[in-house]
C-alpha positions in Angstrom: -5.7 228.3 4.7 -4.2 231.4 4.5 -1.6 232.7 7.3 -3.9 235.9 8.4 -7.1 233.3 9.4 -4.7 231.1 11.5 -6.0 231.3 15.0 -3.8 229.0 17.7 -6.0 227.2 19.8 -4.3 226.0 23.8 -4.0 222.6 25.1 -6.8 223.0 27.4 -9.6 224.5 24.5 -8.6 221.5 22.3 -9.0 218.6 25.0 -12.5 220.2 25.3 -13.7 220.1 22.2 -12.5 216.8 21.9 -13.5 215.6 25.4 -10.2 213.1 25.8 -7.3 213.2 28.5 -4.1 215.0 28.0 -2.5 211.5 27.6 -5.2 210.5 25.2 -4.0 213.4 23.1 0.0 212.7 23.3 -1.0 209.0 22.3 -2.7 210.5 19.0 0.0 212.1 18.4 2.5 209.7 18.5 0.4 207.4 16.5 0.5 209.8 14.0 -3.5 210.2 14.5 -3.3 213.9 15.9 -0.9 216.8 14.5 1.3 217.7 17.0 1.4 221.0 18.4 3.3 224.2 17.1 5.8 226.1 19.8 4.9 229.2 20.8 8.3 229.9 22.6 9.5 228.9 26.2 7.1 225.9 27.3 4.1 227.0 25.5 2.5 225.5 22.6 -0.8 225.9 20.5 -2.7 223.8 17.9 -3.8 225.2 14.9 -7.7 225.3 14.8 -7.8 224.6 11.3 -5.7 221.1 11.4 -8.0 220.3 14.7 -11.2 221.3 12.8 -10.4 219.0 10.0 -9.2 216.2 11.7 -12.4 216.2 14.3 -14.7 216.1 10.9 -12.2 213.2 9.7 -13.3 211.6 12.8 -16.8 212.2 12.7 -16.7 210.8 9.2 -15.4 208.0 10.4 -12.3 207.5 8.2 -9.7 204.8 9.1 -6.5 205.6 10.9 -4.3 204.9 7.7 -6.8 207.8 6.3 -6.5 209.8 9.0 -2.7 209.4 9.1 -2.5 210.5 5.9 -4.7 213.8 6.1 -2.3 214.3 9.3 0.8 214.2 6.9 -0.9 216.4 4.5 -1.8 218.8 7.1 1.8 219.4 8.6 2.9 219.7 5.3 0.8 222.3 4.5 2.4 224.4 7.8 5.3 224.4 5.6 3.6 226.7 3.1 1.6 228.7 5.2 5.1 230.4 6.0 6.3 230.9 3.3 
């Protein structure tokens, strides 16, 4: 992914395309099943659409949570070079 087709997507815009609860969403999270949000200063954060789109076709292909775990880790480890 490269930095200048990033596109932030808002809380609200990813609980609909993914038709789960706001506490549905933390739980992912802290599971380790969802990459957690990115601040985008004061009390405002954003999910990156590409880490959301991957992680919904995970789903869709069914992989395990240890698999989906894993492409989680990947994912926020690729943030790292984005911004570099």
């Amino acid at each position: 992914m490269h930095s200048s087709n990033a596109r932030i997507l808002r809380l609200p815009e990813v609980l609909d395309r993914l038709g789960i609860s706001r506490s549905t969403l933390h739980s992912k999270i802290q599971k380790g099943l969802w990459c957690p949000p990115i601040s985008l200063g004061a009390r405002a954060v954003g999910f990156v659409q590409h880490e959301t789109d991957e992680l919904i076709k995970a789903h869709i292909q069914g992989l395990t949570p240890q698999e989906i775990r894993e492409l989680v880790t990947m994912l926020v480890a690729k943030r790292r070079e984005v911004i570099r």
